[in-house]
TORPA-4810 file (N, C-alpha, C, O; in nm, 3 decimals):
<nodes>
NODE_1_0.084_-0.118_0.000_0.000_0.000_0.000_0.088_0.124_0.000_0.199_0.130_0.054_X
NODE_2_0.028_0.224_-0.067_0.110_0.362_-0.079_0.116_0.402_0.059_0.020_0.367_0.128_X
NODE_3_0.235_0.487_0.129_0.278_0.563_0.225_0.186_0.701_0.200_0.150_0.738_0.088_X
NODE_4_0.153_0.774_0.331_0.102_0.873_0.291_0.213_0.967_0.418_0.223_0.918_0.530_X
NODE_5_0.254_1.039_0.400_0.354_1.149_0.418_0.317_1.184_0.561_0.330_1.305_0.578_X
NODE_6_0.275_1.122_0.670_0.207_1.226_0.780_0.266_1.254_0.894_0.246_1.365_0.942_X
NODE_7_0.363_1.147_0.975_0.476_1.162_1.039_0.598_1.229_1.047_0.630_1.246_0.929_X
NODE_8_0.680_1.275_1.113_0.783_1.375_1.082_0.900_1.294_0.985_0.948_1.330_0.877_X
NODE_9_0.938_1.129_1.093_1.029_1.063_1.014_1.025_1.050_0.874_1.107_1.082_0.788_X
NODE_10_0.890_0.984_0.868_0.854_0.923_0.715_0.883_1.073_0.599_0.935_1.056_0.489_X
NODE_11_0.856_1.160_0.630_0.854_1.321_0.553_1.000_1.275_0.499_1.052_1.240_0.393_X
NODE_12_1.040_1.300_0.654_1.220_1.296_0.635_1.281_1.167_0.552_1.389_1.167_0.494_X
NODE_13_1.207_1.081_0.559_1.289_0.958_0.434_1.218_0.959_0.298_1.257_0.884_0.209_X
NODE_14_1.127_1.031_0.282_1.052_1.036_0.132_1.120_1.134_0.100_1.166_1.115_-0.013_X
NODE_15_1.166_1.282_0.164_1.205_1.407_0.068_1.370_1.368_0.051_1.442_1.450_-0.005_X
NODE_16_1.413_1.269_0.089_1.556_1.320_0.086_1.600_1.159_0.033_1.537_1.056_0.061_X
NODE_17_1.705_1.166_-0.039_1.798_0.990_-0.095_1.735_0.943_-0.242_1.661_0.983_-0.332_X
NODE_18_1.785_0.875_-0.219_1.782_0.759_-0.348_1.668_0.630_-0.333_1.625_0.614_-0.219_X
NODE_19_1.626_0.553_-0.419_1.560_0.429_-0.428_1.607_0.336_-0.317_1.712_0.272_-0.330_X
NODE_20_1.533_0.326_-0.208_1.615_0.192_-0.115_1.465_0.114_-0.062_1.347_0.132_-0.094_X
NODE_21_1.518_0.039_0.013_1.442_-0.013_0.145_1.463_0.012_0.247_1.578_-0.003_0.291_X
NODE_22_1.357_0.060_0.329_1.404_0.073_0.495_1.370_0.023_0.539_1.335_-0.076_0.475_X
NODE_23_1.322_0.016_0.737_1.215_-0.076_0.773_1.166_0.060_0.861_1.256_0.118_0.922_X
NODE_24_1.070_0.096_0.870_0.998_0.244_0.907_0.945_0.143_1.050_0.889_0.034_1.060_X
NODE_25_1.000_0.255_1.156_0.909_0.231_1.346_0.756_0.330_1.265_0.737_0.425_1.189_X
NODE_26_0.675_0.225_1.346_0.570_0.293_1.373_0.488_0.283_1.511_0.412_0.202_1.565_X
NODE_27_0.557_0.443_1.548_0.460_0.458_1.711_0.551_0.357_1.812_0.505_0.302_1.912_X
NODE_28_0.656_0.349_1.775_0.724_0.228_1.896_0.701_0.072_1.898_0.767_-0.002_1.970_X
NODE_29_0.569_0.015_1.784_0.561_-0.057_1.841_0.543_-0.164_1.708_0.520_-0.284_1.721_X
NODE_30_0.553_-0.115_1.619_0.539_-0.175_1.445_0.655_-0.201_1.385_0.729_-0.117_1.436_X
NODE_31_0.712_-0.255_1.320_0.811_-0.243_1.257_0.766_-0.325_1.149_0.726_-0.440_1.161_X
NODE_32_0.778_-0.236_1.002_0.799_-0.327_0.861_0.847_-0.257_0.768_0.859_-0.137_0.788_X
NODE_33_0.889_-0.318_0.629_0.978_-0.268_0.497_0.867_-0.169_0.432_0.751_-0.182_0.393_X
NODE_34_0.972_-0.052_0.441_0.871_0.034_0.334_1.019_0.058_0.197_1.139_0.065_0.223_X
NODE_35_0.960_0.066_0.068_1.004_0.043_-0.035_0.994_0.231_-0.086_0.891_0.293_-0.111_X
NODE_36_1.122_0.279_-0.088_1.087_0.403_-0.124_1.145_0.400_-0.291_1.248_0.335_-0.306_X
NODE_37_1.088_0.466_-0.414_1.130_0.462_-0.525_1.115_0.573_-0.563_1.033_0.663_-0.542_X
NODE_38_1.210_0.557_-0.627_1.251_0.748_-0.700_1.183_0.786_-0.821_1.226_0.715_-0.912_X
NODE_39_1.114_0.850_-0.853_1.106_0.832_-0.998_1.132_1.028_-1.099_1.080_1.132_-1.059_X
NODE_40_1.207_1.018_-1.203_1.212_1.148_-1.297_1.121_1.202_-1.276_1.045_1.130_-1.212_X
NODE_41_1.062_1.341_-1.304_0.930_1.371_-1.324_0.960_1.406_-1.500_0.865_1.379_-1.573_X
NODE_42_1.068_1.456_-1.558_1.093_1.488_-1.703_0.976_1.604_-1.697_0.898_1.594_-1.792_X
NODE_43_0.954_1.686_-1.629_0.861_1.766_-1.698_0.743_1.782_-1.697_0.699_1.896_-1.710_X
NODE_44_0.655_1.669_-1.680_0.518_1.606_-1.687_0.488_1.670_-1.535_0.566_1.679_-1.440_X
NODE_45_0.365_1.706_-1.543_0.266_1.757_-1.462_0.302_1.873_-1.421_0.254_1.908_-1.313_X
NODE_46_0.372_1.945_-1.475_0.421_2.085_-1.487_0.558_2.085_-1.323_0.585_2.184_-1.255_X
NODE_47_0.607_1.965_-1.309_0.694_1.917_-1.233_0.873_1.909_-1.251_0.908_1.846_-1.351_X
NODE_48_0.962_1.952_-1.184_1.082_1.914_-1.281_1.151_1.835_-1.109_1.109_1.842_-0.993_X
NODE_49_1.269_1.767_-1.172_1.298_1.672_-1.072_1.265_1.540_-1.032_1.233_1.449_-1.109_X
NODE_50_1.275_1.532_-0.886_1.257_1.362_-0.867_1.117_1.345_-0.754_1.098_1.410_-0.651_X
NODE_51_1.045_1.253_-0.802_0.932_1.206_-0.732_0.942_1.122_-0.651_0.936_1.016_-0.713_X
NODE_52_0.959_1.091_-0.493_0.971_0.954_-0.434_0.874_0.926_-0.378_0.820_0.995_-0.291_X
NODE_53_0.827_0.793_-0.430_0.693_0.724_-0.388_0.715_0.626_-0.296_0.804_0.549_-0.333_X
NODE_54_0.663_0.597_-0.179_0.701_0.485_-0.038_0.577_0.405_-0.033_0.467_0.453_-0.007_X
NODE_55_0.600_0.279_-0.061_0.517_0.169_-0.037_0.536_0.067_0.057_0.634_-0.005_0.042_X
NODE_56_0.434_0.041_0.184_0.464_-0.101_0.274_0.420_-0.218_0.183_0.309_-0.219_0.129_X
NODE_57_0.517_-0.322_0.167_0.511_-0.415_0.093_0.564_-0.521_0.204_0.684_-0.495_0.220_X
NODE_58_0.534_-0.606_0.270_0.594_-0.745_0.308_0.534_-0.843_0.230_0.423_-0.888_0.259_X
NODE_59_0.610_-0.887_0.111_0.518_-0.980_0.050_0.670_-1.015_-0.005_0.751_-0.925_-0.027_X
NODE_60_0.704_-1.165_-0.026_0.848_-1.240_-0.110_0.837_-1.216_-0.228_0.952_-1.218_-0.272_X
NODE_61_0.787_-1.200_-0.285_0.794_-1.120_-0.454_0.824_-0.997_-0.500_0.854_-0.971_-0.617_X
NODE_62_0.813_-0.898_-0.385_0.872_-0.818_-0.432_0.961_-0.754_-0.320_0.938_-0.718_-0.204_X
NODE_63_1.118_-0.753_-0.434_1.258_-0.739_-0.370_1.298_-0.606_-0.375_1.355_-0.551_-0.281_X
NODE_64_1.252_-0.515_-0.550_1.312_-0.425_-0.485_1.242_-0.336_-0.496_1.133_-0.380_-0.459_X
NODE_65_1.225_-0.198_-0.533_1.161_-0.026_-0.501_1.060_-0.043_-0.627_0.937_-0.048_-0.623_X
NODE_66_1.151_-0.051_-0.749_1.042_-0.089_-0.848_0.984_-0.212_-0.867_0.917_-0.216_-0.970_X
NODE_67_0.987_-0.306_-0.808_0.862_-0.382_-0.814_0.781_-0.344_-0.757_0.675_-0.319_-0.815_X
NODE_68_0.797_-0.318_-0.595_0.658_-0.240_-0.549_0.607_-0.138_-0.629_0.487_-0.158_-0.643_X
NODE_69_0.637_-0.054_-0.678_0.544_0.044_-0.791_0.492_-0.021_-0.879_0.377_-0.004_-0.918_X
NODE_70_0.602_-0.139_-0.939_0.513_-0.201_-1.066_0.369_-0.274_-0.997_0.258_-0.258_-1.047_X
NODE_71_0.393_-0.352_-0.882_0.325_-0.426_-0.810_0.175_-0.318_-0.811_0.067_-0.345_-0.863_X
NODE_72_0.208_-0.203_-0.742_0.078_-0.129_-0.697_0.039_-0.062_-0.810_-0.059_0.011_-0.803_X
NODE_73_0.107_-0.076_-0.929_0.032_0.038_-1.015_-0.068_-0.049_-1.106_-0.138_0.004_-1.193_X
NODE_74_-0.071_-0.210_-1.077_-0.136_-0.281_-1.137_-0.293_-0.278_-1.067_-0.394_-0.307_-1.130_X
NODE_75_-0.291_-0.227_-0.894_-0.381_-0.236_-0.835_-0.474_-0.083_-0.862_-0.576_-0.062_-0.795_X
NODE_76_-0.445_-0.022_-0.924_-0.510_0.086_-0.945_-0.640_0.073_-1.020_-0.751_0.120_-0.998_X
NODE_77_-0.576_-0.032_-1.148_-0.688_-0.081_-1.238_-0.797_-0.149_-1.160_-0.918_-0.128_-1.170_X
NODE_78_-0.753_-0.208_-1.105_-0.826_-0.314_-0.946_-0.925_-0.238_-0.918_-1.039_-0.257_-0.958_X
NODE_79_-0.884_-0.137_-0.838_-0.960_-0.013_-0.762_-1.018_0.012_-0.848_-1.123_-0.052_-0.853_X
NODE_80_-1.000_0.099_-0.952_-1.117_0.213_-0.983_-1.231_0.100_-1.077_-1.336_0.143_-1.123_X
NODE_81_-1.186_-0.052_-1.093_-1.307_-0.123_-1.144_-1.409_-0.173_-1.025_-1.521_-0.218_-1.047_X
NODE_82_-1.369_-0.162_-0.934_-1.465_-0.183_-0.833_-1.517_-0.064_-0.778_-1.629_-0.065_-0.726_X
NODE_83_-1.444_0.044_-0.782_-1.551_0.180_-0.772_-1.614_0.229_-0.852_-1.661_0.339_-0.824_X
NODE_84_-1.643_0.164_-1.000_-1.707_0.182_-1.076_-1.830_0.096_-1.053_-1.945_0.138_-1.068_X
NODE_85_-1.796_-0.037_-1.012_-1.874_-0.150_-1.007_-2.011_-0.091_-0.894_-2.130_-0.093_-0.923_X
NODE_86_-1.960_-0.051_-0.787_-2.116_0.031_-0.677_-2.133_0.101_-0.751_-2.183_0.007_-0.812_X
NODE_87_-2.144_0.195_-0.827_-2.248_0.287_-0.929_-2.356_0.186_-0.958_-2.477_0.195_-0.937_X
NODE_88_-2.287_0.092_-1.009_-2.393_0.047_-1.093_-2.504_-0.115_-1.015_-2.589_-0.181_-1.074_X
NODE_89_-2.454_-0.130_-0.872_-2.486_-0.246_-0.823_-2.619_-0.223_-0.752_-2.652_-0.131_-0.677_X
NODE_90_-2.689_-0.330_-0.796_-2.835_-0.306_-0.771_-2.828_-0.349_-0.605_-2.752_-0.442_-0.576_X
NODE_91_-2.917_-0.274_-0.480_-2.890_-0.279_-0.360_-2.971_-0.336_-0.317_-3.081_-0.287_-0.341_X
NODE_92_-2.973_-0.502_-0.211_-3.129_-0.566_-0.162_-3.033_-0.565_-0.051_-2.918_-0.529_-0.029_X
NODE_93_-3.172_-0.642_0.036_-3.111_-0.697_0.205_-3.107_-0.823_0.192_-3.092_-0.887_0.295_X
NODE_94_-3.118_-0.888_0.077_-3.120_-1.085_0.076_-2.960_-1.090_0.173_-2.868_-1.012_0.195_X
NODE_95_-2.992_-1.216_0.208_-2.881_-1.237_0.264_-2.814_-1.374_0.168_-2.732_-1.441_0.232_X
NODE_96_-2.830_-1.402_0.085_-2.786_-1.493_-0.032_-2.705_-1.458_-0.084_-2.708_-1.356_-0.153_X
NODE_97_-2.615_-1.523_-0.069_-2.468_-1.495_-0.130_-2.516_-1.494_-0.260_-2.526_-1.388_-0.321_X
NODE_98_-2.549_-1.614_-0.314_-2.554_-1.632_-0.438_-2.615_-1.541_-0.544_-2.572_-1.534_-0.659_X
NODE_99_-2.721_-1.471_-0.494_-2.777_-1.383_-0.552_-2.672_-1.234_-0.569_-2.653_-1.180_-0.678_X
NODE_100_-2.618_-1.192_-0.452_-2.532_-1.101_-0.426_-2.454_-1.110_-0.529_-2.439_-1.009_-0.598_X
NODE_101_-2.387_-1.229_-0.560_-2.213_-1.226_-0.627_-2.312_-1.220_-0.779_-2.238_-1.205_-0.876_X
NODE_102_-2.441_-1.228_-0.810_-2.487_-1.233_-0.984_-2.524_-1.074_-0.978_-2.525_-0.995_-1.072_X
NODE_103_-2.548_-1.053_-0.864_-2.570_-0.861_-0.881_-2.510_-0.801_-0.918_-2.533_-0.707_-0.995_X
NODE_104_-2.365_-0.856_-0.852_-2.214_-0.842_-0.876_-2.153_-0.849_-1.053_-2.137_-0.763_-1.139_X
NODE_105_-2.138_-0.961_-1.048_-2.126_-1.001_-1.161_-2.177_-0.910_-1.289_-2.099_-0.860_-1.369_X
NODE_106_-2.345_-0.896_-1.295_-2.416_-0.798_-1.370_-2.326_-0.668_-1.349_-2.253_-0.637_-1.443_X
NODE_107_-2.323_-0.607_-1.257_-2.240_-0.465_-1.219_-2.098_-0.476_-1.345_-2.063_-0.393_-1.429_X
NODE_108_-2.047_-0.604_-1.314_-1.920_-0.587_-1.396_-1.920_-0.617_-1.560_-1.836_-0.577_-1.640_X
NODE_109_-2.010_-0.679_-1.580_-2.035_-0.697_-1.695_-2.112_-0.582_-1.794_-2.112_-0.582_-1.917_X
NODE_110_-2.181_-0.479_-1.701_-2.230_-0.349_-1.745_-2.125_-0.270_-1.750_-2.138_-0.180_-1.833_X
NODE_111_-2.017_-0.270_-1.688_-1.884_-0.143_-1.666_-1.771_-0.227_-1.777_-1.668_-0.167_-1.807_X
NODE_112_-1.794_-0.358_-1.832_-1.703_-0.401_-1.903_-1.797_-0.355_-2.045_-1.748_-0.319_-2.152_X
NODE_113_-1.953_-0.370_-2.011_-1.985_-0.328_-2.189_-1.980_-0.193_-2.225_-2.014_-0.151_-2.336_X
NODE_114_-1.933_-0.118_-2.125_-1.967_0.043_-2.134_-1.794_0.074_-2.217_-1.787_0.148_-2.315_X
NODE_115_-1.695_0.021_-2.171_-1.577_0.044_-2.202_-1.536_0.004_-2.337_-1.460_0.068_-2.411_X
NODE_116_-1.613_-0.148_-2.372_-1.634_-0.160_-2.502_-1.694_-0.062_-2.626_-1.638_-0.029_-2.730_X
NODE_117_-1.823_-0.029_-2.577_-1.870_0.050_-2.639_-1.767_0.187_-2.695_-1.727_0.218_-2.807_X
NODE_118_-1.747_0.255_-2.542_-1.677_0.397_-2.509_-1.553_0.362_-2.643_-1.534_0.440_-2.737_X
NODE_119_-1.477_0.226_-2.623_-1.342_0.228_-2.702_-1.385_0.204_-2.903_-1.325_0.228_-3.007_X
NODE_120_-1.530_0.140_-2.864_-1.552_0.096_-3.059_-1.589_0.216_-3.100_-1.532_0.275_-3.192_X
NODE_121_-1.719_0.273_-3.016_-1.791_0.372_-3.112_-1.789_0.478_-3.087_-1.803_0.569_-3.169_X
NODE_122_-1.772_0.493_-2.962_-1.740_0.685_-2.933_-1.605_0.726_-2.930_-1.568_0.843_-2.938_X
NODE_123_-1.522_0.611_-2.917_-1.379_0.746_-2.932_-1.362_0.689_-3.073_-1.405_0.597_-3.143_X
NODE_124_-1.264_0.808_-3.079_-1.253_0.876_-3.245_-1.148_0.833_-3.261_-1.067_0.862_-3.173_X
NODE_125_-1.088_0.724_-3.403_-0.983_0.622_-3.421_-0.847_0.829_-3.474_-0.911_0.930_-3.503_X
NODE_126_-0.773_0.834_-3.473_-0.660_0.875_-3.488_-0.511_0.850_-3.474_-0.458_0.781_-3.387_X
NODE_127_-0.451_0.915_-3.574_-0.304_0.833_-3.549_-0.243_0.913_-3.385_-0.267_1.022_-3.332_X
NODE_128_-0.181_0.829_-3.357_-0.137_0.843_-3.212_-0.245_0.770_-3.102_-0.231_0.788_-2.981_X
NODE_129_-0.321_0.712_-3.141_-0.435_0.677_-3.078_-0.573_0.736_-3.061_-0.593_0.853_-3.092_X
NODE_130_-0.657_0.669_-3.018_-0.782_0.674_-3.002_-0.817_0.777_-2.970_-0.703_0.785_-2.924_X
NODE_131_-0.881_0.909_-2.936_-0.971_0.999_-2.883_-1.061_0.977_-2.799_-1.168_0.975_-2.859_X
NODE_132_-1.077_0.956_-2.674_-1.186_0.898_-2.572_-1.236_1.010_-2.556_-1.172_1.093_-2.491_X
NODE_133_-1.406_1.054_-2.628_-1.452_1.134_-2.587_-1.523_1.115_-2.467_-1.527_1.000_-2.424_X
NODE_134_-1.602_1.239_-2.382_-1.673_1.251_-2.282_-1.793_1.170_-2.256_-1.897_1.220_-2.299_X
NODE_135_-1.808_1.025_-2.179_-1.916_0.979_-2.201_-1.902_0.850_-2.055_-1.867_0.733_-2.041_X
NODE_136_-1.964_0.988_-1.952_-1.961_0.901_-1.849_-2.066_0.734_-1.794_-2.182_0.703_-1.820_X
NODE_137_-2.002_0.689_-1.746_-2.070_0.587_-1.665_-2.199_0.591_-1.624_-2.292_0.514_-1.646_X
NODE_138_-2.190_0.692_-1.563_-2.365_0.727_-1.526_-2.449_0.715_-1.617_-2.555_0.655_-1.596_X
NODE_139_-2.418_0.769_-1.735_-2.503_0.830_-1.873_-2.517_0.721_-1.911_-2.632_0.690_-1.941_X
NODE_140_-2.443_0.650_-1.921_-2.425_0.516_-2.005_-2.572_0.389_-1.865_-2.674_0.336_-1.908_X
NODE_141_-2.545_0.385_-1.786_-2.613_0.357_-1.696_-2.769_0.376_-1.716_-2.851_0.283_-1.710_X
NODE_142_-2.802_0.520_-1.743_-2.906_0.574_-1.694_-2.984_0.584_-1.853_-3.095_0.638_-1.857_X
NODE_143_-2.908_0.520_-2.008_-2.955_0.470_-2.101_-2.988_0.320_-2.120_-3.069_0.274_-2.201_X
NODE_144_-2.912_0.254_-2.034_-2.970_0.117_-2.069_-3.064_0.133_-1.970_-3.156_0.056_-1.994_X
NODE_145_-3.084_0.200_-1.868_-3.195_0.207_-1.795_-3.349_0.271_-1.859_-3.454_0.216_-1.826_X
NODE_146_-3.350_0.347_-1.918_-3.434_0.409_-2.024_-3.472_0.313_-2.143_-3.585_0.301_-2.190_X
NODE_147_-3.371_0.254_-2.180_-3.403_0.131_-2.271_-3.434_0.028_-2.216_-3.499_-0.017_-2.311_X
NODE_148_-3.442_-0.051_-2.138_-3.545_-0.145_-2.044_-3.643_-0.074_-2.003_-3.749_-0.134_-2.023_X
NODE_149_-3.659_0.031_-1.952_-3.841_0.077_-1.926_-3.870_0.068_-2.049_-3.935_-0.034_-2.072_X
NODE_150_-3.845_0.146_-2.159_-3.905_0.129_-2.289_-3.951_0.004_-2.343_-4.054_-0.011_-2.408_X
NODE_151_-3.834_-0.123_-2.299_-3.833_-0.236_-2.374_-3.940_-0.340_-2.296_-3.967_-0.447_-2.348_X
NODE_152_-3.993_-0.305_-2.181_-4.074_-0.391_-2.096_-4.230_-0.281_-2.082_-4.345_-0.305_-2.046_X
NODE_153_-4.167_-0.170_-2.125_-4.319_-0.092_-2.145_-4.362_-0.023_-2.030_-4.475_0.026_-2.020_X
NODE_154_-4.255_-0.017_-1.921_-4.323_0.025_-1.776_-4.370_0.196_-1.796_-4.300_0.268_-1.867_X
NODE_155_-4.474_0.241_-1.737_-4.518_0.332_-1.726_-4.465_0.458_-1.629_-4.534_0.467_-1.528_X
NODE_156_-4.373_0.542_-1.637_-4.291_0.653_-1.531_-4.394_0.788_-1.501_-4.348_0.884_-1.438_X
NODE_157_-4.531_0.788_-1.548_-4.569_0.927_-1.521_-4.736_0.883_-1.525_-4.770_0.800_-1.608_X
NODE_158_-4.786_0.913_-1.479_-4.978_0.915_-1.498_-5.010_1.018_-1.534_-4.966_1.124_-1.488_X
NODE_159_-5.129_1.005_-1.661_-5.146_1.125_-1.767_-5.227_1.213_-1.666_-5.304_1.133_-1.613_X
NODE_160_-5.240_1.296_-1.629_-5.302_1.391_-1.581_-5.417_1.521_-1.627_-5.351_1.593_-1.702_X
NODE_161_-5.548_1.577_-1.614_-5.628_1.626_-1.674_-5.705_1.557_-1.771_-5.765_1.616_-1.862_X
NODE_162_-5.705_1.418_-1.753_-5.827_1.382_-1.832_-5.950_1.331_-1.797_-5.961_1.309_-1.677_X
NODE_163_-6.057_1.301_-1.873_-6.176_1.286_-1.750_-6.159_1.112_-1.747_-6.106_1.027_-1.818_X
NODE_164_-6.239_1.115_-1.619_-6.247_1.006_-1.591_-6.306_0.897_-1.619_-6.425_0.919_-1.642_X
NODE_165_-6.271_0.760_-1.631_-6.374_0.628_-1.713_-6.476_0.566_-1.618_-6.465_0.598_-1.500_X
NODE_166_-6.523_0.526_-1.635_-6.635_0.409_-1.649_-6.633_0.404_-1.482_-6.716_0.436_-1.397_X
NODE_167_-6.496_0.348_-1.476_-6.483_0.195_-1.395_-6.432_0.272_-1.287_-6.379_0.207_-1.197_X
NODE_168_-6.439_0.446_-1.274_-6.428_0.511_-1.091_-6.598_0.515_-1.057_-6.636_0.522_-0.941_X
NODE_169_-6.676_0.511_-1.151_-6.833_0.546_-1.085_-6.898_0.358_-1.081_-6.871_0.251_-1.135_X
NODE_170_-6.988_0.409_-0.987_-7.104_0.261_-0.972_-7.229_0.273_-1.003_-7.304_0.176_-0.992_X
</nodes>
């Protein structure tokens, strides 16, 4: 997991050195490997210099500074598909797993057809790559939602001001 800067020490080993491993005290009473990695900025994000990013990693696979970055930058994709996934997850109190993990499932299979879509037909093919225009999740959501009321016929409004039939009098 990423380090977040909030201690005096930790400040002091992120702003200053090179790519290492340490093992960071925490509070007197913690001790584990945090993985600090350096990285260029070249320019990008209106930045010049060096970026050091600190990750707690105890895991045997990864040995050195950049694997933990490579390691966590894979989990990003992770994350933001499951914070995409509650947008779209339909909410009961069943207590059925089974039902839960197909709610689930549906959720991801709606955020996997939206990306399809987003990459065939709305972004714009160009050399250097694709063009991903503006076309959020929600929207995309709140049309297949519009297209199932339509497609099952459900009724969203009662006509209002007209007279009344038959079947309110006796």
């Amino acid at each position: 997991m990423p380090i977040v800067k909030w201690g005096e020490t930790i400040q002091e080993e992120l702003n200053t050195g090179w790519s290492r491993k340490i093992e960071h005290d925490l509070a007197g009473e913690v001790t584990f490997p945090v993985f600090i990695d350096c990285v260029y900025q070249q320019g990008r994000y209106d930045e010049h210099g060096v970026a050091r990013h600190g990750y707690a990693a105890d895991a045997p696979f990864i040995d050195t500074p950049r694997d933990a970055r490579e390691h966590y930058s894979k989990r990003f994709g992770i994350e933001s598909s499951y914070r995409l996934a509650k947008q779209s997850l339909a909410f009961t109190s069943s207590q059925d797993a089974g039902l839960r993990l197909v709610m689930f499932v549906v959720s991801l299979l709606l955020q996997n057809s939206w990306r399809y879509l987003h990459w065939k037909y709305v972004a714009a093919p160009r050399r250097g790559g694709r063009r991903l225009w503006n076309w959020s999740f929600t929207e995309f959501c709140e049309m297949v939602l519009r297209a199932a009321w339509t497609a099952l016929g459900v009724r969203r409004a009662v006509p209002a001001n007209q007279p009344l039939n038959d079947r309110f009098f006796r």
